[in-house]
C-alpha positions as CSV (number, residue, x, y, z in Angstrom):
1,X,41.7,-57.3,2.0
2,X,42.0,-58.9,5.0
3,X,44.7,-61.5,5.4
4,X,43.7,-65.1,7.1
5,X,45.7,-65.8,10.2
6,X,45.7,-69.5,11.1
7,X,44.2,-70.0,14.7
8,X,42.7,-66.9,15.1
9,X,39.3,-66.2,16.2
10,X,37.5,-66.7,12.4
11,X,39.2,-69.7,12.0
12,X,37.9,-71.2,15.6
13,X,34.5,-70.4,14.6
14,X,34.8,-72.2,10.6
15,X,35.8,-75.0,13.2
16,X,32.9,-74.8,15.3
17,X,30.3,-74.5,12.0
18,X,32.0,-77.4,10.3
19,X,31.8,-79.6,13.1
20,X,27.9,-78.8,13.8
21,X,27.3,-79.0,10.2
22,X,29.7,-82.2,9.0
23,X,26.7,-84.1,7.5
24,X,24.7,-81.5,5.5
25,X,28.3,-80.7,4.0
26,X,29.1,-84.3,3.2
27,X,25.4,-84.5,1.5
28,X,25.6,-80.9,-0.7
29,X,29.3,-82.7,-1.7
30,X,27.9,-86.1,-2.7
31,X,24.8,-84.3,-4.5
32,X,27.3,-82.2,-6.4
33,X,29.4,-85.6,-7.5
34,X,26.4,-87.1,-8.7
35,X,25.2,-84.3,-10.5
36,X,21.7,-84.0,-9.2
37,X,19.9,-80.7,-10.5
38,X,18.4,-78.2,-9.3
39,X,15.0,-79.1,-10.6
40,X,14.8,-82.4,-9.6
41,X,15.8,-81.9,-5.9
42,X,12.8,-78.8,-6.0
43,X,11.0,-82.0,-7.6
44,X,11.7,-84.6,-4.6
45,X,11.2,-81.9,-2.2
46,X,7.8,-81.1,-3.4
47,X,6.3,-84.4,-4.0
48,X,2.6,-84.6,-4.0
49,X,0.8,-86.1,-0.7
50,X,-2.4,-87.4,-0.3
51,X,-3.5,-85.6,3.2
52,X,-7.3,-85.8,4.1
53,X,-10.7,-87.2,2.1
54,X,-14.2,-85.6,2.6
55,X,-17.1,-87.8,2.3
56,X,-18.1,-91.4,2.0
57,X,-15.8,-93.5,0.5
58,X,-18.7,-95.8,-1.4
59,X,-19.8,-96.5,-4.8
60,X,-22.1,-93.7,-6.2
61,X,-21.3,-91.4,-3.9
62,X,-18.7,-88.3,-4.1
63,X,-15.2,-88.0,-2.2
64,X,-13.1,-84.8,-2.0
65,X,-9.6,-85.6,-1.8
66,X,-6.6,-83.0,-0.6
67,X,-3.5,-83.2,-2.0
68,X,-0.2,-81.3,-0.9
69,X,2.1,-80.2,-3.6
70,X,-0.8,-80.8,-6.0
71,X,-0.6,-77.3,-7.7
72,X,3.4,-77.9,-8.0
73,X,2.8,-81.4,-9.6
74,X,0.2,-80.3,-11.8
75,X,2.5,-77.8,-13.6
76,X,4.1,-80.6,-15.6
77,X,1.8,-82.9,-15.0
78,X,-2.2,-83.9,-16.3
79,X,-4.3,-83.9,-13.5
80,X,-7.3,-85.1,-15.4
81,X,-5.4,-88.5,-15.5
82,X,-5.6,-89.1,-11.4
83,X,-7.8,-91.8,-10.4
84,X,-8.8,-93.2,-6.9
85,X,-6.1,-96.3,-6.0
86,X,-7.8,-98.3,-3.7
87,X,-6.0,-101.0,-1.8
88,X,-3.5,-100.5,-4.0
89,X,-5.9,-100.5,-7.1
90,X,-6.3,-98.4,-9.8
91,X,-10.2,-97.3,-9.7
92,X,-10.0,-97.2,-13.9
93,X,-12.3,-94.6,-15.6
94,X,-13.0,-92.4,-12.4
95,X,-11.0,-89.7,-13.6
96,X,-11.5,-86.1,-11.6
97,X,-15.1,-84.4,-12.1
98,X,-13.4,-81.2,-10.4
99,X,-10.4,-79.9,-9.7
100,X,-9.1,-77.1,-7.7
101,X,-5.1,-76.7,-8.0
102,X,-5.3,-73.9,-5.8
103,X,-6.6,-75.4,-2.6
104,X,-5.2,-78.7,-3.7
105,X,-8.1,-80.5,-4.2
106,X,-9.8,-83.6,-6.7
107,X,-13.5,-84.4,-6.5
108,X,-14.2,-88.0,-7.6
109,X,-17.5,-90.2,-7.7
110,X,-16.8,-93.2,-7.6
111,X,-18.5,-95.5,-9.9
112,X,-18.2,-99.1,-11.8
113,X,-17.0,-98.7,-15.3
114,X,-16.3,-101.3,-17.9
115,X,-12.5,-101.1,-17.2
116,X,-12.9,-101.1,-13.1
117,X,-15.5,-103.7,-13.1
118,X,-12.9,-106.2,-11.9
119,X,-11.2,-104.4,-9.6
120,X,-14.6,-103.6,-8.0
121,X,-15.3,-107.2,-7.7
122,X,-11.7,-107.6,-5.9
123,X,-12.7,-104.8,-3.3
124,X,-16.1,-105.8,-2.7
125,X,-16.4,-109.4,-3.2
126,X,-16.1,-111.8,-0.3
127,X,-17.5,-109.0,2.5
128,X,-17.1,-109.8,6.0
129,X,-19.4,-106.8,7.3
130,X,-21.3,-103.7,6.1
131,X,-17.4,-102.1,5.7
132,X,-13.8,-103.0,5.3
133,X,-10.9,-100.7,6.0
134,X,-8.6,-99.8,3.0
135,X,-5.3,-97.6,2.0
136,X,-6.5,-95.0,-0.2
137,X,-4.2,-92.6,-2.3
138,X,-4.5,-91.3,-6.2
139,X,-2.1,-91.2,-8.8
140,X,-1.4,-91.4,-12.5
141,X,-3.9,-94.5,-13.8
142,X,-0.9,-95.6,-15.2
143,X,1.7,-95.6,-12.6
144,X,2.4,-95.7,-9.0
145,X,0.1,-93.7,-6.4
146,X,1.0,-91.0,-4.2
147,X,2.4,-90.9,-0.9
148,X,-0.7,-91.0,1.4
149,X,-1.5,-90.6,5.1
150,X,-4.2,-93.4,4.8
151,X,-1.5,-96.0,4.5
152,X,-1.1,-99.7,6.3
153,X,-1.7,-98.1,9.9
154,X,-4.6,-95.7,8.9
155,X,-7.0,-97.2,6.8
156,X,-9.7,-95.5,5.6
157,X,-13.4,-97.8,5.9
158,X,-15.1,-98.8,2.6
159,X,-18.6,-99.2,2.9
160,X,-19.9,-102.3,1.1
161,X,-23.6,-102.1,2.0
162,X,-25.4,-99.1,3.0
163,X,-26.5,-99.7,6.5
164,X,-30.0,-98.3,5.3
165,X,-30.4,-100.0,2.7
166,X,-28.9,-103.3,3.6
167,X,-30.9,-104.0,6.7
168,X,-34.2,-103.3,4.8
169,X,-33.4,-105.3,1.9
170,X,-32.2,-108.6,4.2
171,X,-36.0,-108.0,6.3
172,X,-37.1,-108.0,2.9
173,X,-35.5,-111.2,2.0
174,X,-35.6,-112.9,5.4
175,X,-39.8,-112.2,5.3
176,X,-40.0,-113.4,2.0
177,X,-37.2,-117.3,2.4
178,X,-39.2,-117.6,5.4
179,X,-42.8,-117.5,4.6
180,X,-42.1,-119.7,1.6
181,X,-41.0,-122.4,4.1
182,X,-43.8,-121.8,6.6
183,X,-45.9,-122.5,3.0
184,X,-44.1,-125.3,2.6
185,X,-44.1,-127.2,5.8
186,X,-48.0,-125.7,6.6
187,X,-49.5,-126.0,3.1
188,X,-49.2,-128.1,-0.7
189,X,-47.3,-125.3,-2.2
190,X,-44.6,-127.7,-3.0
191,X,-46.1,-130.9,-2.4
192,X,-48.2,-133.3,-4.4
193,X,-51.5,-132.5,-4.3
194,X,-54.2,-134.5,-1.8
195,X,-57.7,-134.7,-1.4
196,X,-57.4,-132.0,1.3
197,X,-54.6,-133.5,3.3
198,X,-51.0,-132.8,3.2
199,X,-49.5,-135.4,0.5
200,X,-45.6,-135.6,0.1
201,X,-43.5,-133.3,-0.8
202,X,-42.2,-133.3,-4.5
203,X,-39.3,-133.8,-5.8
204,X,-39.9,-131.0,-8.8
205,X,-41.7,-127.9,-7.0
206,X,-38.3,-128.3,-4.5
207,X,-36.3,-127.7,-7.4
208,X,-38.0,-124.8,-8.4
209,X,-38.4,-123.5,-4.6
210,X,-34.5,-124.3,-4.2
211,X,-33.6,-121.9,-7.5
212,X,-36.2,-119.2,-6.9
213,X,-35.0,-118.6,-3.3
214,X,-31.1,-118.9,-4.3
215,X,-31.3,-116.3,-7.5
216,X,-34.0,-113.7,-5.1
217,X,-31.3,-113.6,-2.4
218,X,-28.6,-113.2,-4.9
219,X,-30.1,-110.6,-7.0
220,X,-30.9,-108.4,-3.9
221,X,-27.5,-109.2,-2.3
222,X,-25.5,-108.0,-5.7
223,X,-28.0,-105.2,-6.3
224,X,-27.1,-103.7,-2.9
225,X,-23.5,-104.2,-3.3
226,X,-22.7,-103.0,-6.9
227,X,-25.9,-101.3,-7.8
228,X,-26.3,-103.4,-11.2
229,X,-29.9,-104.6,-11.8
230,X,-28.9,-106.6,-15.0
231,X,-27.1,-109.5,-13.8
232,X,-29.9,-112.7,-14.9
233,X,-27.1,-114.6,-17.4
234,X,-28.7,-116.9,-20.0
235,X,-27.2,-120.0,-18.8
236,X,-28.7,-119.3,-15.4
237,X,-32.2,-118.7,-17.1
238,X,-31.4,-122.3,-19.1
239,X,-31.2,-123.6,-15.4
240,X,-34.2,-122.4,-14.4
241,X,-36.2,-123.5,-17.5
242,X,-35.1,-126.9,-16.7
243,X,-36.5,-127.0,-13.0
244,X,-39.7,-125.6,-14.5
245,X,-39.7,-128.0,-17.3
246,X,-39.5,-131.2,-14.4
247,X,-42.0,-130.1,-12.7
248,X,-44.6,-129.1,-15.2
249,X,-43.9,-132.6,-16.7
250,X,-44.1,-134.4,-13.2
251,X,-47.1,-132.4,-12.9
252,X,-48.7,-133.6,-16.6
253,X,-48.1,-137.1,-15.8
254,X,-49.8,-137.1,-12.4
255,X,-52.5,-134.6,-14.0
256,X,-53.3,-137.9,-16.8
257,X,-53.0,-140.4,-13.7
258,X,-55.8,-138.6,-12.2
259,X,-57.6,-138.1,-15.2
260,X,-57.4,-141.7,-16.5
261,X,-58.5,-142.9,-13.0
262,X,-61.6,-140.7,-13.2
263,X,-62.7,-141.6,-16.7
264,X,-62.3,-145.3,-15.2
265,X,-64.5,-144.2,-11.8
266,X,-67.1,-142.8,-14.9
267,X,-67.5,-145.6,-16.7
268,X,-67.9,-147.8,-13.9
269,X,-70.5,-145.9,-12.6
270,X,-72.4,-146.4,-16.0
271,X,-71.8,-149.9,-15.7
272,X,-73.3,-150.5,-12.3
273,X,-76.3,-148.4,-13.5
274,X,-77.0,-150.4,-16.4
275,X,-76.7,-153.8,-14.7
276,X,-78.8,-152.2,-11.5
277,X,-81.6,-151.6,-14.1
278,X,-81.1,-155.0,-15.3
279,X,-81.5,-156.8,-12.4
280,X,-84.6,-154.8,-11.5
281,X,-86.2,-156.0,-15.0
282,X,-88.5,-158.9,-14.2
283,X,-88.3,-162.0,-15.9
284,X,-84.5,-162.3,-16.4
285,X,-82.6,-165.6,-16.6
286,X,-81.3,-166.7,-13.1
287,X,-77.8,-167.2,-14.4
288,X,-77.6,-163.6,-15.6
289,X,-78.7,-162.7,-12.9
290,X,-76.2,-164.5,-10.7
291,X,-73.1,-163.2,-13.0
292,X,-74.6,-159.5,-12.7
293,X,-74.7,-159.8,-9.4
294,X,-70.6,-160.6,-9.6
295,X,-70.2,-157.9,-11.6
296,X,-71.8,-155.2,-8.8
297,X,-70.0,-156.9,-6.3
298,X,-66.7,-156.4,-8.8
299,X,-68.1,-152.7,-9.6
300,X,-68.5,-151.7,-6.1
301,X,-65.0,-153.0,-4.8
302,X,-63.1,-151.2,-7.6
303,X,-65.4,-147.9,-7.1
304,X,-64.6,-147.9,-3.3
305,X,-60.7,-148.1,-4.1
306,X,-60.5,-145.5,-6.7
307,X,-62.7,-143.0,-4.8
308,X,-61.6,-144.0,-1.2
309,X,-58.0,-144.5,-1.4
310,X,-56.1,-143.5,1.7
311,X,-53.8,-140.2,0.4
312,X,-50.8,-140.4,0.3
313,X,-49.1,-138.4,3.7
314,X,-45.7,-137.2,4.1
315,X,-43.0,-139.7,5.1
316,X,-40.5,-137.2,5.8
317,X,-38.8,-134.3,3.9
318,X,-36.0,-136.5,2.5
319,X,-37.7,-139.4,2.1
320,X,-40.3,-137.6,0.0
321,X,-38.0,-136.4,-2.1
322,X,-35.7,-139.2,-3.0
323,X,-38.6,-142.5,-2.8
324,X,-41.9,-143.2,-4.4
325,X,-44.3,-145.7,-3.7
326,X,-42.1,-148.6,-5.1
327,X,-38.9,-147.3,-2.5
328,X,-35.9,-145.2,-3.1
329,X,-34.9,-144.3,-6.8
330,X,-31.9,-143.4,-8.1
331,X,-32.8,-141.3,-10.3
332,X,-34.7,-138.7,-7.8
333,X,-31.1,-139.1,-5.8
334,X,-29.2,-138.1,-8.9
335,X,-31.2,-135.3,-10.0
336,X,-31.3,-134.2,-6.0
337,X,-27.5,-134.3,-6.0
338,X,-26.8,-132.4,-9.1
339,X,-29.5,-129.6,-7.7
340,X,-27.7,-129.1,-4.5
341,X,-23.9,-129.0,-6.1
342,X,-24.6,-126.4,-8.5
343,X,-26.4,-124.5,-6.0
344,X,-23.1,-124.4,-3.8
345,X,-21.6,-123.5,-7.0
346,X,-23.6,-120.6,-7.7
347,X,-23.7,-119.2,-3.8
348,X,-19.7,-119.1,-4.1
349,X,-19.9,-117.3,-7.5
350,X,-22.4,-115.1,-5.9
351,X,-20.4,-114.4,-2.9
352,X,-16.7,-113.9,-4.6
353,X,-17.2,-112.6,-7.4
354,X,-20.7,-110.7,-6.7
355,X,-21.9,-112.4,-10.1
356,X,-24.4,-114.9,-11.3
357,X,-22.5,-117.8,-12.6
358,X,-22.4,-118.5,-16.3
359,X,-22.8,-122.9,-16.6
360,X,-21.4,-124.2,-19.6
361,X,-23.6,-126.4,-21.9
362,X,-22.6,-129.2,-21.1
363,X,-23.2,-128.7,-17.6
364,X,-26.5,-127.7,-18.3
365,X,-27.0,-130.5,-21.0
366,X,-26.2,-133.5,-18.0
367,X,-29.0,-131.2,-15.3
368,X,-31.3,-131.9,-18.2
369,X,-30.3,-134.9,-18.7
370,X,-31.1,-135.9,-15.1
371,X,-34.7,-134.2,-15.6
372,X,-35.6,-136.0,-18.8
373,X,-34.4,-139.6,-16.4
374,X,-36.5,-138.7,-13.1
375,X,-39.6,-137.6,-15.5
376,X,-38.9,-140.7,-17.6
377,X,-38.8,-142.9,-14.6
378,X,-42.8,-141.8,-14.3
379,X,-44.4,-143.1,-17.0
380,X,-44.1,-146.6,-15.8
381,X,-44.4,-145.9,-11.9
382,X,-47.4,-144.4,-12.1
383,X,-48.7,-146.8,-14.5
């Protein structure tokens, strides 16, 4: 054996290596103090890495994900638990539809489920653009994600719309809004009706213009986005109804103005026949004569009001919609007020949330309430 000689060459050289190597020997002496073992430094050394993503990162559509260390982790691990994290959110219920621990790689397809409907809504709701840039990682539903490369500084983009798709669908809608006001400015498709003139507008075919355009843009805007064609709630079909309901009444009672003023037109026309023939009769007393006379005069007068009336013409969108012939009403301003409200209601439920709004009864109750006022309000104006 050979014996150790202080300051010869060997001992120069331990020197030399211990100087060069003073950290990593401080490091393996703390690791042995605190006891770490051998399988949980393989562990740290290993840990699994999100490294690149294939595909579109969009709902309904597929995305192959590479993971380093995957086949290591995997050993005492589930993989069929990973699921997408998305900004930081757990994509519940999109649990692996392949996986390849070889090559280190998940295939996903991405999809709404009951449990992820939420965080859907929080990733998609309120879009700025066609896409939005996102961190993107997968890990145990029920714990943190994995380290990933598409972190803070390189996000990965979300699509929210299909460019395809979403321009089609907003020519679609644009076409559609805007010929509906060309109708209404050119034509009576939301005005009273006239004796082949444009009359005013009216109050109830707004209303149900106003809701028809709102819920088609919505339902095509939420359609594109989330892909759910089932999204009419009761409440919103309860609104509707209502609209409907004012203007078929408004509608009824000007349909029995017209009707009563032509059963009047009728019977004076049977009138001035009879007392025509009358007066044509020889013989007849001079002072029935003279009164009969009256009468045709009378006869003639009302029959050249009733049939030659001026129409009624537009006074102005706003004017039409909140006055009659007897001036401004409040209750065509109330029920304009609560119309307009809700719909800012339902456009920010729409946008946020991508949802229809769900109104409470008793919302819905005071809309009706302010129908059953403004129809009420026309019995005795048009009398």
């Amino acid at each position: 054996m050979d014996t150790f000689v202080p300051g010869s060459t060997a001992t120069a050289g331990w020197r030399r290596w211990r100087g060069r190597n003073a950290r990593l020997l401080r490091l393996v002496c703390v690791l042995l103090v605190l006891g770490v073992p051998a399988a949980g430094w393989a562990s740290v050394v290993s840990a699994p890495r999100v490294v690149g993503v294939e595909g579109w990162l969009e709902l309904d559509c597929p995305i192959e994900v590479e993971v380093a260390g995957l086949r290591e982790w995997a050993k005492d691990n589930d993989p069929r638990r990973l699921v997408p994290f998305i900004d930081g959110y757990p994509i519940a219920g999109n649990t692996p539809v392949a996986i390849d621990l070889q090559h280190g790689r998940l295939l996903f397809h991405l999809a709404i489920t009951r449990e992820s409907e939420d965080t859907w809504r929080q990733l998609l709701g309120a879009p700025e653009g066609l896409e939005r840039p996102v961190t993107f990682s997968v890990g145990p539903e029920d714990d943190s994600p994995f380290d990933t490369v598409y972190a803070r500084y390189n996000r990965l983009p979300l699509t929210v719309i299909n460019p395809a798709y979403g321009y089609l669908a907003l020519a679609v809608v644009l076409l559609t809004l805007s010929t509906l006001v060309w109708l209404a400015r050119t034509t009576g498709i939301i005005r009273h009706p006239g004796n082949g003139e444009l009359g005013p507008y009216d109050l109830g075919r707004f209303q149900m213009a106003f809701w028809f355009s709102l819920v088609y843009a919505s339902y095509v805007s939420i359609w594109l986005v989330t892909d759910a064609k089932d999204t009419i709630t009761p409440s919103l079909l309860a609104l509707m109804g209502i609209s409907a309901g004012t203007a078929l009444g408004e509608a009824l009672i000007d349909s029995d103005r017209a009707g009563a003023s032509a059963q009047e037109v009728r019977a004076l026309q049977a009138e001035q026949r009879a007392l025509s023939a009358a007066a044509g009769t020889a013989g007849g007393d001079d002072g029935n004569d003279t009164a009969n006379a009256a009468r045709l005069l009378e006869i003639e007068a009302r029959l050249q009001e009733l049939q030659g009336a001026p129409v009624h013409r537009s006074r102005g969108f706003l004017r039409d919609l909140l006055s009659d012939a007897h001036g401004y009403r409040f209750d065509r301003f109330q029920i304009l007020a609560f119309t307009l409200i809700l719909g800012v209601i339902f456009l920010s439920a729409v946008y946020n949330g991508l949802t229809m709004p769900e109104f409470s009864p008793t919302l819905l109750g005071l809309m009706g309430l302010s129908s059953g006022t403004y129809i009420g309000f026309k019995f005795p104006s048009n009398r």
